[in-house]
DRENDO-1510 file (C-alpha; in Angstrom, 1 decimal, always signed):
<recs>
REC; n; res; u; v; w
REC; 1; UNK; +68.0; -1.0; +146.2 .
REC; 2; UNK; +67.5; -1.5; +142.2 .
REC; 3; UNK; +70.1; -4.5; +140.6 .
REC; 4; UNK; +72.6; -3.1; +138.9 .
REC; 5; UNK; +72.4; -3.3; +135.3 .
REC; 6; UNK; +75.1; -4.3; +133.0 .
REC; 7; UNK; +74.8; -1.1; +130.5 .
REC; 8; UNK; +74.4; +1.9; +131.1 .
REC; 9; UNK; +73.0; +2.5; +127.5 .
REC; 10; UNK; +72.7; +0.0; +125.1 .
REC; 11; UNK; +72.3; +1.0; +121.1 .
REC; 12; UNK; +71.3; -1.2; +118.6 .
REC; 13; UNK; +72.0; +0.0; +115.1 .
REC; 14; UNK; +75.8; +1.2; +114.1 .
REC; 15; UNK; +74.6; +3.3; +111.7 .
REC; 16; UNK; +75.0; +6.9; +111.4 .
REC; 17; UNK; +72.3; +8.3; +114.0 .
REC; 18; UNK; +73.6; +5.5; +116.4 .
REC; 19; UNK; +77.5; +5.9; +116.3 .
REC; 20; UNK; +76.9; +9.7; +116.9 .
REC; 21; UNK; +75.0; +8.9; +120.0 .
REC; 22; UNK; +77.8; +7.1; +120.4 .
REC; 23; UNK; +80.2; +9.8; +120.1 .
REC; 24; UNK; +78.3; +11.8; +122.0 .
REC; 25; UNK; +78.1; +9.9; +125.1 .
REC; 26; UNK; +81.9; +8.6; +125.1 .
REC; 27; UNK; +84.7; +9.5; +128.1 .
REC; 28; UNK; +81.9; +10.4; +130.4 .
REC; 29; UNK; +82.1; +7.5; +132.8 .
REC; 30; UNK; +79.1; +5.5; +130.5 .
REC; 31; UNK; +79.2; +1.9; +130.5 .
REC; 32; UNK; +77.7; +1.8; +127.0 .
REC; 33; UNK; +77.2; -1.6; +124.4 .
REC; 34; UNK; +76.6; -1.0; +120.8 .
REC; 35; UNK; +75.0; -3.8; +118.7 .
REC; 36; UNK; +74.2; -4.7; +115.3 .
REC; 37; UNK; +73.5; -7.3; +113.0 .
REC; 38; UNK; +75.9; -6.9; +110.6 .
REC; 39; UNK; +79.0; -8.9; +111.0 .
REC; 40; UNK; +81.5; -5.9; +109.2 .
REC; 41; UNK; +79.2; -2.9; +110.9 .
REC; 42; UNK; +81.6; -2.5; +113.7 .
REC; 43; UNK; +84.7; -2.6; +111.8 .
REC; 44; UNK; +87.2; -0.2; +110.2 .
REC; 45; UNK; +88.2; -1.3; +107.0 .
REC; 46; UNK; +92.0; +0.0; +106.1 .
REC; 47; UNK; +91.9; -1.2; +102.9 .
REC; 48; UNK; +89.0; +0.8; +101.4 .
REC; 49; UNK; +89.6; +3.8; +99.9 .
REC; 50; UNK; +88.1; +7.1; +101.9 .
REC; 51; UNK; +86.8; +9.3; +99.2 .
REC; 52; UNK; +86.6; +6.4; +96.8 .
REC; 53; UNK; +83.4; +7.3; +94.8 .
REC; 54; UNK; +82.7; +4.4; +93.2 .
REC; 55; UNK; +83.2; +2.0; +96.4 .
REC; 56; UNK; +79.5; +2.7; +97.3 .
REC; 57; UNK; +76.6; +4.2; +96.3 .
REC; 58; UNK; +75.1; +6.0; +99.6 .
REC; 59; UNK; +75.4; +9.9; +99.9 .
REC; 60; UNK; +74.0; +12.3; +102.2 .
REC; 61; UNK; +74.0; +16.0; +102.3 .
REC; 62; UNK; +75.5; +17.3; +105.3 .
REC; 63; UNK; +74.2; +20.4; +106.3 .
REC; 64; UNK; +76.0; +23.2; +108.0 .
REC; 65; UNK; +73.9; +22.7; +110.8 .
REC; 66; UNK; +75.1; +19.3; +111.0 .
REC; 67; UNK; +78.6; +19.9; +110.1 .
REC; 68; UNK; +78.6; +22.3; +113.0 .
REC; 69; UNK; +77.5; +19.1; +115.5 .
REC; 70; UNK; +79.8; +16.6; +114.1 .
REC; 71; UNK; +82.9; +19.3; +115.0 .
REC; 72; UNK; +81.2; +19.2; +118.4 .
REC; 73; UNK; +81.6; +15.4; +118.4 .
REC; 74; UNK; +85.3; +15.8; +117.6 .
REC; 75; UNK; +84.2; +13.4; +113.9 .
REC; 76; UNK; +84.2; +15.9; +111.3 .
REC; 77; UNK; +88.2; +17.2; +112.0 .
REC; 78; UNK; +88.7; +13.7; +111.3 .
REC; 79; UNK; +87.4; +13.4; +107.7 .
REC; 80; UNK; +90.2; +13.4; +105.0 .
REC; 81; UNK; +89.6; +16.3; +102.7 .
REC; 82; UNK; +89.0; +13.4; +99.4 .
REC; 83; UNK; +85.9; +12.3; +101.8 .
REC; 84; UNK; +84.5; +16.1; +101.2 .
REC; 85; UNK; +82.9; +17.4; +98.6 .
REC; 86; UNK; +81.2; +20.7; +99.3 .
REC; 87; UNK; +78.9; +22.9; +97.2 .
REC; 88; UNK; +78.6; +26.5; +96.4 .
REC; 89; UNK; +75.0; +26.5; +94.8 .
REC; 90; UNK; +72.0; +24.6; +94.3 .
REC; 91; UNK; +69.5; +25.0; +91.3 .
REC; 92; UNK; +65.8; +23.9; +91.6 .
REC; 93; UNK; +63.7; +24.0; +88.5 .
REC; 94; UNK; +60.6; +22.1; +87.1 .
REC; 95; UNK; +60.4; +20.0; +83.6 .
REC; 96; UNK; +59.6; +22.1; +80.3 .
REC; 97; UNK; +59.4; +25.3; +82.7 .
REC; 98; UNK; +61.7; +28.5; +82.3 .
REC; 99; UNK; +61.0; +29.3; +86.0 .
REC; 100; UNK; +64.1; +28.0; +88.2 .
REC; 101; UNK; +65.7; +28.9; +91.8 .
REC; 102; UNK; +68.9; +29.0; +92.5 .
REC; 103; UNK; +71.3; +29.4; +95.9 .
REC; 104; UNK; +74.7; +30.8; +96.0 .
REC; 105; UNK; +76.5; +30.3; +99.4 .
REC; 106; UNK; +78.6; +33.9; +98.4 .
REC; 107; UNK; +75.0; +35.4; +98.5 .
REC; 108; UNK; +74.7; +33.8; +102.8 .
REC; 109; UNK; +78.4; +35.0; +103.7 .
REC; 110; UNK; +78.9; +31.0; +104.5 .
REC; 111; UNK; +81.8; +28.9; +102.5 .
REC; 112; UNK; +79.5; +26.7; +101.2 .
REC; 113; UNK; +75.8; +25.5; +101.4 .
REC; 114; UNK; +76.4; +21.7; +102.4 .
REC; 115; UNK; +78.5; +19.0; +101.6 .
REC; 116; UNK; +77.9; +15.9; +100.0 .
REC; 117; UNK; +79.8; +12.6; +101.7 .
REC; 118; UNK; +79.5; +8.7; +101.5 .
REC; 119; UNK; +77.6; +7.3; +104.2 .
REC; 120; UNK; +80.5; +4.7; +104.6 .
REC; 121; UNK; +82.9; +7.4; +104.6 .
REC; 122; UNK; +81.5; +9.3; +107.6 .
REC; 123; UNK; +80.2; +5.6; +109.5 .
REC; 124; UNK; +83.9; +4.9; +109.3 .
REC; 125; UNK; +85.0; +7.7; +110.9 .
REC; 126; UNK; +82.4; +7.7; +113.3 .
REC; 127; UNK; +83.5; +4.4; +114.5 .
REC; 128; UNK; +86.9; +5.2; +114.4 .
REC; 129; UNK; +86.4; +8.3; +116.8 .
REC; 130; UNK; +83.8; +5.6; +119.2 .
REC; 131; UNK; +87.0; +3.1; +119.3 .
REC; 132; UNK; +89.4; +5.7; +120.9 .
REC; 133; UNK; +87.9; +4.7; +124.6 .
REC; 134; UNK; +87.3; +1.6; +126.5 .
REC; 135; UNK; +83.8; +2.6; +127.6 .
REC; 136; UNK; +82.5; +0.4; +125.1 .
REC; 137; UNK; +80.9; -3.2; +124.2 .
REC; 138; UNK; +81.1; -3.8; +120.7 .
REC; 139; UNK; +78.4; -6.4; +119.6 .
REC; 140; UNK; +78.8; -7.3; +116.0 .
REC; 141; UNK; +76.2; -9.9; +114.1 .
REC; 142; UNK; +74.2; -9.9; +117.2 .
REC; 143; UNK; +70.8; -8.9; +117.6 .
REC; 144; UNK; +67.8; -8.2; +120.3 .
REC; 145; UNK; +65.2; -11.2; +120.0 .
REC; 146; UNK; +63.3; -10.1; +123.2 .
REC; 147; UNK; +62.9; -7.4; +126.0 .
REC; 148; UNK; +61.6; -7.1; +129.0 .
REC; 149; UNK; +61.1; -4.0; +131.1 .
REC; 150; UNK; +61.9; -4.9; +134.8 .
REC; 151; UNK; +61.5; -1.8; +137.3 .
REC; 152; UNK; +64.4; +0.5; +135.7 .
REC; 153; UNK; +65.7; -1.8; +133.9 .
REC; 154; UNK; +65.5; -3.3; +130.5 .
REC; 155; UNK; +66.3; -7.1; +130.3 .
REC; 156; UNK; +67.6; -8.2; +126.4 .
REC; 157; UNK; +67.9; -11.4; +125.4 .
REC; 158; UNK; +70.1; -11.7; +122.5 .
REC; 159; UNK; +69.8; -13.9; +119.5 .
REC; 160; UNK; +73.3; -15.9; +120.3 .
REC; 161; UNK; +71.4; -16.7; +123.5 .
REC; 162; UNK; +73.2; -14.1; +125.8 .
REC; 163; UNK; +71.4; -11.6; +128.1 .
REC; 164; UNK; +72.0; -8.3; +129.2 .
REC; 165; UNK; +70.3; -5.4; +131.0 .
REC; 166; UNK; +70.7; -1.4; +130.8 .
REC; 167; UNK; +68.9; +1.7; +132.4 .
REC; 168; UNK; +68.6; +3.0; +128.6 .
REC; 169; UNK; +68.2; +1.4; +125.1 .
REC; 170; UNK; +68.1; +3.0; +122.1 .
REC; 171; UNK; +66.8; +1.9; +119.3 .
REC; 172; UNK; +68.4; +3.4; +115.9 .
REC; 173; UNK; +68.2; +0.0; +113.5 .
REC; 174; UNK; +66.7; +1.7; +110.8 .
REC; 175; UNK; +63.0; +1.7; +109.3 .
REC; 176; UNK; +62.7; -1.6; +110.0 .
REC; 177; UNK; +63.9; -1.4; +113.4 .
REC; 178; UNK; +63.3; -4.9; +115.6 .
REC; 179; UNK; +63.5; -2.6; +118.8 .
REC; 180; UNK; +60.3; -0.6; +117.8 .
REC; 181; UNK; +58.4; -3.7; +116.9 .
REC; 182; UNK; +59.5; -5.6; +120.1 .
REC; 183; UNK; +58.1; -2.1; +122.5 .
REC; 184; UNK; +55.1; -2.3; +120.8 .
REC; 185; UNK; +55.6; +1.4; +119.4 .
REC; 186; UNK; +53.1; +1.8; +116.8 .
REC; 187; UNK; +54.4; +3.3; +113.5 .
REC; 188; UNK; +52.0; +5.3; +110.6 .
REC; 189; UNK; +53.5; +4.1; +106.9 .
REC; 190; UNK; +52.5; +6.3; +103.8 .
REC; 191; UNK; +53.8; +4.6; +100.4 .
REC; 192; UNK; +55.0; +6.9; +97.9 .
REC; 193; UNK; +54.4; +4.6; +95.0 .
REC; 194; UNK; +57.5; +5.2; +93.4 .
REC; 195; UNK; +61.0; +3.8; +93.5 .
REC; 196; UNK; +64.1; +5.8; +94.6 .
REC; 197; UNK; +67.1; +5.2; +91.5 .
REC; 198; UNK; +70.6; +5.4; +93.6 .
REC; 199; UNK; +73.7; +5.3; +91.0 .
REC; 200; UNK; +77.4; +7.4; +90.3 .
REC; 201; UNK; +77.2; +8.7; +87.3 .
REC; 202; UNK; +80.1; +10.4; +85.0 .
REC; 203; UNK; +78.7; +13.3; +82.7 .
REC; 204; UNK; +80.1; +15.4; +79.6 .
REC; 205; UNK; +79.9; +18.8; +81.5 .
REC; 206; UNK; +81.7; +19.5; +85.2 .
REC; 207; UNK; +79.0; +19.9; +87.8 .
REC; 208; UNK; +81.1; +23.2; +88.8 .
REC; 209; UNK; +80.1; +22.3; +92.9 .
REC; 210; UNK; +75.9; +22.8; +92.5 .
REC; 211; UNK; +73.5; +20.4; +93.7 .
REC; 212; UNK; +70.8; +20.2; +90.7 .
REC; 213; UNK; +67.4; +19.0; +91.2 .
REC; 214; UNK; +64.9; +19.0; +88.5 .
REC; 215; UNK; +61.1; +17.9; +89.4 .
REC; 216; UNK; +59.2; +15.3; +87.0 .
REC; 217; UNK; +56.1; +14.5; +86.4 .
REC; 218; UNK; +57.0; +11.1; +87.8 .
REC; 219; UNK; +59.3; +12.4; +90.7 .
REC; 220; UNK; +62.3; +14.5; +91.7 .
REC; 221; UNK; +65.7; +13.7; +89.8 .
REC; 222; UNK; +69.1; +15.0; +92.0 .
REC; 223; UNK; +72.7; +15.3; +90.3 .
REC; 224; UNK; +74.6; +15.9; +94.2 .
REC; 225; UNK; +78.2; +16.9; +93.0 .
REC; 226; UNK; +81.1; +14.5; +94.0 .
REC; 227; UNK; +84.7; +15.6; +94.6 .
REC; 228; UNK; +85.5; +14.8; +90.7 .
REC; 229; UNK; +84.3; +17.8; +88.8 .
REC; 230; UNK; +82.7; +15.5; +86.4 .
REC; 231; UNK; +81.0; +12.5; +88.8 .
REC; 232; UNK; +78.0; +13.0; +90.3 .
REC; 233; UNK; +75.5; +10.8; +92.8 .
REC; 234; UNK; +71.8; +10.6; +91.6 .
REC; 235; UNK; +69.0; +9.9; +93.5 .
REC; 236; UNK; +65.9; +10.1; +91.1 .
REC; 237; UNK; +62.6; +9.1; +92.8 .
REC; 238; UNK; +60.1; +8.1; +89.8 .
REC; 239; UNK; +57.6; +6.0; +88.9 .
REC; 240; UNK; +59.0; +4.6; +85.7 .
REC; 241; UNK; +60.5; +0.9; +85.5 .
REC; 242; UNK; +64.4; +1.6; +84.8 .
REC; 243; UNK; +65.7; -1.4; +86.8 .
REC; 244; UNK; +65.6; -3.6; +83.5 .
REC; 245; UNK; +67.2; -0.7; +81.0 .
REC; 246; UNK; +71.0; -1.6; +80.0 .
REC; 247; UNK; +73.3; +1.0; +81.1 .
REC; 248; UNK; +73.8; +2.7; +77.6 .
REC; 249; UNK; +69.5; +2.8; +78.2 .
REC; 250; UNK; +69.9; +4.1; +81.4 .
REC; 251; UNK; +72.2; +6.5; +80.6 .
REC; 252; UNK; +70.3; +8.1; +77.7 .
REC; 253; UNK; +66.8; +8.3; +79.7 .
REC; 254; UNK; +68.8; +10.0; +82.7 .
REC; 255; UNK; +70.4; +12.4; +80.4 .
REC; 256; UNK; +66.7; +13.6; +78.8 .
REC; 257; UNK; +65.4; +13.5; +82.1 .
REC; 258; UNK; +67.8; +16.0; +82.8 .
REC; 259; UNK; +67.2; +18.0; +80.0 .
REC; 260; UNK; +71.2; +17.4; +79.4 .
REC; 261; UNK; +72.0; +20.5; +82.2 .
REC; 262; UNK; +75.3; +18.6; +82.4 .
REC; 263; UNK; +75.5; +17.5; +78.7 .
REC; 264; UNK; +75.6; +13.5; +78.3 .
REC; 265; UNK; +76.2; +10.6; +80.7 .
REC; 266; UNK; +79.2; +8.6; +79.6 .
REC; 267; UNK; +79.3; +6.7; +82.8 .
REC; 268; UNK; +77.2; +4.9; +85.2 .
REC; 269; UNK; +77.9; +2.8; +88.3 .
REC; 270; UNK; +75.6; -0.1; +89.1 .
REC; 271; UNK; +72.2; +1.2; +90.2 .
REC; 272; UNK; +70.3; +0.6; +93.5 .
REC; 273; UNK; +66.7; +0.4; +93.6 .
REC; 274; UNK; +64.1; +0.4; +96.7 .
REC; 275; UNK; +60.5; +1.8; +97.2 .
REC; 276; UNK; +59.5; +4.8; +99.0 .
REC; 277; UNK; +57.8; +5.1; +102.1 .
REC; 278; UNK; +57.5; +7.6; +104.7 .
REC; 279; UNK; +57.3; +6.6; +108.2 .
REC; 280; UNK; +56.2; +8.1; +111.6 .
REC; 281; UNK; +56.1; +7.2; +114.9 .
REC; 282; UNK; +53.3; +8.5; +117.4 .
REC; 283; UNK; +56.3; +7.8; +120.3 .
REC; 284; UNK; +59.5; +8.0; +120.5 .
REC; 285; UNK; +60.1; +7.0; +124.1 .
REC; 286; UNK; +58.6; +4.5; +126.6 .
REC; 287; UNK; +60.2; +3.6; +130.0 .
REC; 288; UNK; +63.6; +2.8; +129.5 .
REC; 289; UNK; +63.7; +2.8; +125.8 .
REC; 290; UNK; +64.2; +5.9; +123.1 .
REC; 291; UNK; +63.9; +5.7; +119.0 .
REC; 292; UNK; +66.5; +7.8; +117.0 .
REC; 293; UNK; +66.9; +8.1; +113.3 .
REC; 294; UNK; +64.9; +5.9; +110.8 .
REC; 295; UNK; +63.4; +4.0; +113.5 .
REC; 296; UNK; +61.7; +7.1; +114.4 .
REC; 297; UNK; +60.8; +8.6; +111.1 .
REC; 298; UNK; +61.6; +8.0; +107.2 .
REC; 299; UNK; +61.1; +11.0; +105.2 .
REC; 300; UNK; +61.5; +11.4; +101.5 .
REC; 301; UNK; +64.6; +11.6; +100.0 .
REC; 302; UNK; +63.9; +14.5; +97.8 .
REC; 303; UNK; +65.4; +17.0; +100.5 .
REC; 304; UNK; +68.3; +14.9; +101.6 .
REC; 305; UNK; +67.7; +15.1; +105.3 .
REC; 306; UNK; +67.5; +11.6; +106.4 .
REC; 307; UNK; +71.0; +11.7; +107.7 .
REC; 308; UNK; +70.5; +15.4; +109.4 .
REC; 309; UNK; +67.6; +14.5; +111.1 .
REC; 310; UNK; +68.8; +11.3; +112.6 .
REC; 311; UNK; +72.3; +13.3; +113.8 .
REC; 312; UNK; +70.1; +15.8; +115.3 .
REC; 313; UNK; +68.3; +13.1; +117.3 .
REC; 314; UNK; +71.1; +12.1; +118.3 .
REC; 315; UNK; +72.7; +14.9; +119.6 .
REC; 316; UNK; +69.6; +15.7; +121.1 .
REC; 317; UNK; +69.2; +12.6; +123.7 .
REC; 318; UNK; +73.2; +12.4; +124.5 .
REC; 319; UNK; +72.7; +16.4; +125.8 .
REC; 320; UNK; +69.1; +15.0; +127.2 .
REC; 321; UNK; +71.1; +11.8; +129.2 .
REC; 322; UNK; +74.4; +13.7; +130.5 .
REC; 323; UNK; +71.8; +16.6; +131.5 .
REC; 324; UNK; +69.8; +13.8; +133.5 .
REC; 325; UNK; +73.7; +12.4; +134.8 .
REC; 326; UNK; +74.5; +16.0; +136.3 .
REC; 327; UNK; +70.8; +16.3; +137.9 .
REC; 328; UNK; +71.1; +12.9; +139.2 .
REC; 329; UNK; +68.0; +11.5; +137.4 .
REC; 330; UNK; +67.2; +8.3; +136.1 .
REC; 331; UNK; +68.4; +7.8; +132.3 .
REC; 332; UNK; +65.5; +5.7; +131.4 .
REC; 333; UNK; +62.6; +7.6; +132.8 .
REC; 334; UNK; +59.6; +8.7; +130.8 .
REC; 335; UNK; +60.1; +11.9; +132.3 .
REC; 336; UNK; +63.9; +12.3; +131.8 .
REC; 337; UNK; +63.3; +11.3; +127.7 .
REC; 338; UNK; +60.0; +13.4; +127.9 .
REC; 339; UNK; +62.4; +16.5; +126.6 .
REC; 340; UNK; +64.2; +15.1; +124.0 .
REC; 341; UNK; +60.6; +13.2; +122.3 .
REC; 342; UNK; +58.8; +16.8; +122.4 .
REC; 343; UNK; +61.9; +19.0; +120.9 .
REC; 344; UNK; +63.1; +16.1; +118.1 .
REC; 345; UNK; +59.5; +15.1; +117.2 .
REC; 346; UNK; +57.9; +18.4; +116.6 .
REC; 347; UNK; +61.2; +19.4; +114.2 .
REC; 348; UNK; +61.0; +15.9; +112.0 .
REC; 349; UNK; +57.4; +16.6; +111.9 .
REC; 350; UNK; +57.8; +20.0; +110.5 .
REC; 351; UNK; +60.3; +19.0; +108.2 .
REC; 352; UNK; +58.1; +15.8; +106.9 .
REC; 353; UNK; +55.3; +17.7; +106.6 .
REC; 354; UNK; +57.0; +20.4; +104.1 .
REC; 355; UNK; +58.4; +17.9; +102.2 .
REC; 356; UNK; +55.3; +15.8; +101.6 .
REC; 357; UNK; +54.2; +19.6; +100.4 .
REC; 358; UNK; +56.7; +19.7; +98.2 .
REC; 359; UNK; +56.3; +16.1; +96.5 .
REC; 360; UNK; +52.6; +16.7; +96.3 .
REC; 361; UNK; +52.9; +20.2; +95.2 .
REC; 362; UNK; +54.9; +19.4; +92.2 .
REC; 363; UNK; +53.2; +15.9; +91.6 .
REC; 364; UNK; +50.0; +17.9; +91.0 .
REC; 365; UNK; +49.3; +18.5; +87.0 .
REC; 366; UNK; +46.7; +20.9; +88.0 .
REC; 367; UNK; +47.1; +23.6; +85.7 .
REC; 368; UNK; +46.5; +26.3; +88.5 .
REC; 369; UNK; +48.6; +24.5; +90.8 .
REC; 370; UNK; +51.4; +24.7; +88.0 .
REC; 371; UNK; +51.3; +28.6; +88.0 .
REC; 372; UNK; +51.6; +29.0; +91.1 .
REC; 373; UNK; +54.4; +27.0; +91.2 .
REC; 374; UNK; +56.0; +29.0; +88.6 .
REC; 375; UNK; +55.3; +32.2; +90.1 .
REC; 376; UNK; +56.4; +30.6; +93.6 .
REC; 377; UNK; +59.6; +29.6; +91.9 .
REC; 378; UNK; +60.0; +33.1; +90.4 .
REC; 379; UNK; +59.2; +35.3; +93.1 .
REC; 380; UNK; +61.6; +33.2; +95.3 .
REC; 381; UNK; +64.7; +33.9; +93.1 .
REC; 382; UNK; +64.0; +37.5; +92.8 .
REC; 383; UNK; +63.1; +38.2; +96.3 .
REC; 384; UNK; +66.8; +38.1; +97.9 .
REC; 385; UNK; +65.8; +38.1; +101.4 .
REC; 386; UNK; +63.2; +35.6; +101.1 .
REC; 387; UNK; +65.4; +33.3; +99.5 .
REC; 388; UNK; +68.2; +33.7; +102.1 .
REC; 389; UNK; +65.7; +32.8; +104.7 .
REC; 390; UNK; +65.0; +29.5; +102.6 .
REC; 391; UNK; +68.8; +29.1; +102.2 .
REC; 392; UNK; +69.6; +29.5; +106.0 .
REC; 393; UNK; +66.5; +26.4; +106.7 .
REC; 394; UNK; +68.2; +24.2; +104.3 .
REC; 395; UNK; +71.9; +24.6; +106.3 .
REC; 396; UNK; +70.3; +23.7; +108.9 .
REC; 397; UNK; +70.4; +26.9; +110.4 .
REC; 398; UNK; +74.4; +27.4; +111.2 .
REC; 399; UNK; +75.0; +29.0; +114.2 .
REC; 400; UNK; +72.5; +26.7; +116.6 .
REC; 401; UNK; +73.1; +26.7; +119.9 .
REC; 402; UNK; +76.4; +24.4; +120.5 .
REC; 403; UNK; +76.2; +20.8; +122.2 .
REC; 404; UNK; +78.2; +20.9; +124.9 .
REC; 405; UNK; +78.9; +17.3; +126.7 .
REC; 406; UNK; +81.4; +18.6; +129.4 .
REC; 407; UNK; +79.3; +18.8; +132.5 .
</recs>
C-alpha cells in the first residue's frame, strides 16, 4: 500500500495560470497547497483600489474565449465593472503605409472583441474566489529547494526547511520557474533582441474602446484602451534605448511613433523595461509533475496571449485531474497527464509559431516582403469573411466547448 501523501496537488506559483488551477480544482474533496515566494502573493489587499489604473502597470487582453472559462470558474462574475475595460475594435497597420486592418465586434454579432484588465486586478479576484474553501494550504514566501520522486509521490523539501509530499505538482512560477530546473525539463530560449516598454499613458484624443497596434521597423507599439476614455496601457517592443529619456522625451518619441493616431501624450506613468525572449519546453509533464503557463512557454507579447494561454493550461489539467478522480486513476501518472501535454502543447505551439511569423514578417525590410504585407493587409480588410475568421482566432474562439468540474 503507497504512503499517503500530504497534498493532493501542490502548485507553486500564485500567479494567474496557477490560481485558476486553483479555482478550478476547489470544493472537490482536493487536499491542495499553493506556494510562492512572494511574501504579499497570497494576500488580498482591501486597501488598493480595483480598477485603479495607475496602481500598476501589468495588462492582459482577455479574450472571449477566456472570459467564457473564467465564468466557468465562478472569477469573472466577481470582477467590479471599474476592473473592465472592453473593446469594440482593433486597428493594425504598418509605419509610413496607407494599408491598415481593422475589427469591429458589431461586424462578429459578439459585444465586444476582448477586454483589457490589470493583472493584479484579476490575481486578486482569483485569490479571493480560491479563499472561499478550506481545501487549501496557503504557503506564502516559501519556496521548493529540492524534489524527489518516490514511487507516486513527489517528496519537496522547502526552503524554510519543511517537507511535504503530493501525488501531483504543478509547476506555474513563471519563465524562470525553479520547479522546471529542479525536473530537469529542458527548455529551448530564442532572444528577441529587443526590450518590451510597459507604461500608462494619458493622450490628447479618447481611444473611443480600439486596441491600436502599429508595427515598426524596430518592433510592434500597442495603445490597449483603459476604462478612462483618454488612458491607455502601452506595451511597445523595440530596439531603441528609451529607458534613459525624461518623460517629456518619452512622451514625444511615443507620440511620433504613433504617428499621433491619438494626438499627443500629456501623461505617462513610470515605465517598465525587460528583454524579450521566447521560451519552449520539449515536456510539459514527467511523473508526478506538470508545467502550466510561463513555465511552459513565453511567447511574444505582440499578440497579448501570455495570460490566455496560461488560463487555458490551466483549465485544461483541472478537467484532465477531476477526469482522472472519476476514473479512479492516478493524478500523477505520465499517462493520466499524457492528454493534457498533447492538447495544450500543440495549441501554444501553433500560436508561437504564428506569432514569431508575424514579428519576423513585419521585421523584414525586404522590399517584396513589404508588398506583400500591404496587399495581405489589404485584402484582409476587404475580404469580410476572411477577416471574421481572423477575428473569431483572436477571441479565442467563443463558444468552446464548456469546462465542466461537477463530476
Amino acid at each position: 500500500m503507497s504512503k499517503q501523501s500530504d497534498y493532493d496537488v501542490v502548485i507553486v506559483g500564485a500567479g494567474i495560470a496557477g490560481l485558476a488551477l486553483v479555482c478550478g480544482l476547489i470544493d472537490k474533496g482536493l487536499r491542495i497547497a499553493i506556494l510562492d515566494s512572494n511574501p504579499k502573493a497570497l494576500t488580498i489587499q482591501p486597501d488598493r483600489e480595483i480598477g485603479d489604473c495607475t496602481s500598476d502597470l501589468r495588462v492582459s487582453a482577455i479574450t472571449l474565449g477566456s472570459q467564457q472559462l473564467l465564468e466557468q470558474l465562478q472569477v469573472w462574475q466577481k470582477l467590479t465593472k471599474t476592473a473592465l475595460s472592453p473593446f469594440q475594435g482593433m486597428e493594425i497597420w504598418e509605419e509610413t503605409s496607407a494599408s491598415h486592418l481593422f475589427f469591429n465586434a458589431a461586424d462578429t454579432g459578439q459585444p465586444h472583441l476582448g477586454t483589457i484588465i490589470k493583472n493584479s486586478d484579476l490575481q486578486t479576484t482569483l485569490i479571493a474566489q480560491a479563499k472561499h474553501t478550506h481545501d487549501i494550504d496557503w504557503f506564502a514566501a516559501e519556496s521548493v529547494a529540492a524534489i524527489q520522486n518516490q514511487n507516486t509521490l513527489t517528496l519537496l523539501s522547502l526552503t524554510s526547511g519543511a517537507s511535504i509530499s503530493t501525488r501531483l505538482l504543478v509547476g506555474a512560477d513563471g519563465a524562470q520557474s525553479c520547479v522546471r530546473q529542479l525536473a530537469g525539463i529542458q527548455n529551448k530560449v530564442w532572444d528577441y533582441q529587443q526590450r518590451a516598454i510597459i507604461a500608462t499613458v494619458q493622450t490628447a484624443l479618447a481611444h473611443e474602446q480600439i486596441a491600436r497596434q502599429i508595427f515598426l521597423a524596430t518592433g510592434p507599439l500597442a495603445f490597449l484602451p483603459l476604462a478612462d476614455p483618454r488612458l491607455s496601457s502601452i506595451v511597445w517592443s523595440t530596439t531603441k534605448e528609451l529607458n534613459t529619456l525624461s518623460d517629456e522625451l518619452f512622451c514625444l518619441e511615443l507620440a511620433s511613433a504613433f504617428e499621433h493616431r491619438l494626438g499627443s501624450i500629456t501623461w505617462t506613468s513610470p515605465r517598465l523595461s525587460f528583454p524579450l525572449k521566447a521560451q519552449q519546453c520539449e515536456q510539459y509533464i514527467k511523473p508526478g509533475i506538470a508545467l502550466i503557463g510561463d513555465a511552459a512557454h513565453v511567447i511574444h507579447p505582440l499578440a497579448g496571449q501570455g495570460a490566455n494561454l496560461g488560463i487555458a493550461d490551466a483549465v485544461c489539467l483541472a478537467k484532465t485531474i477531476l477526469e482522472a478522480l472519476e476514473k479512479q486513476r492516478a493524478i500523477g501518472a505520465v499517462y493520466t497527464l499524457r492528454r493534457y501535454e498533447r492538447e495544450r502543447r500543440f495549441h501554444n505551439r501553433l500560436m508561437s509559431g504564428g506569432i514569431n511569423l508575424i514579428k519576423h514578417l513585419f521585421a523584414s525590410s525586404n522590399p517584396i516582403l513589404k508588398g506583400t504585407r500591404n496587399f495581405g493587409l489589404r485584402s484582409v480588410d476587404k475580404i469580410a469573411w476572411l477577416k471574421n475568421q481572423f477575428a473569431y482566432y483572436g477571441m479565442g474562439k467563443p463558444g468552446i466547448t464548456p469546462f465542466n468540474p461537477s463530476f
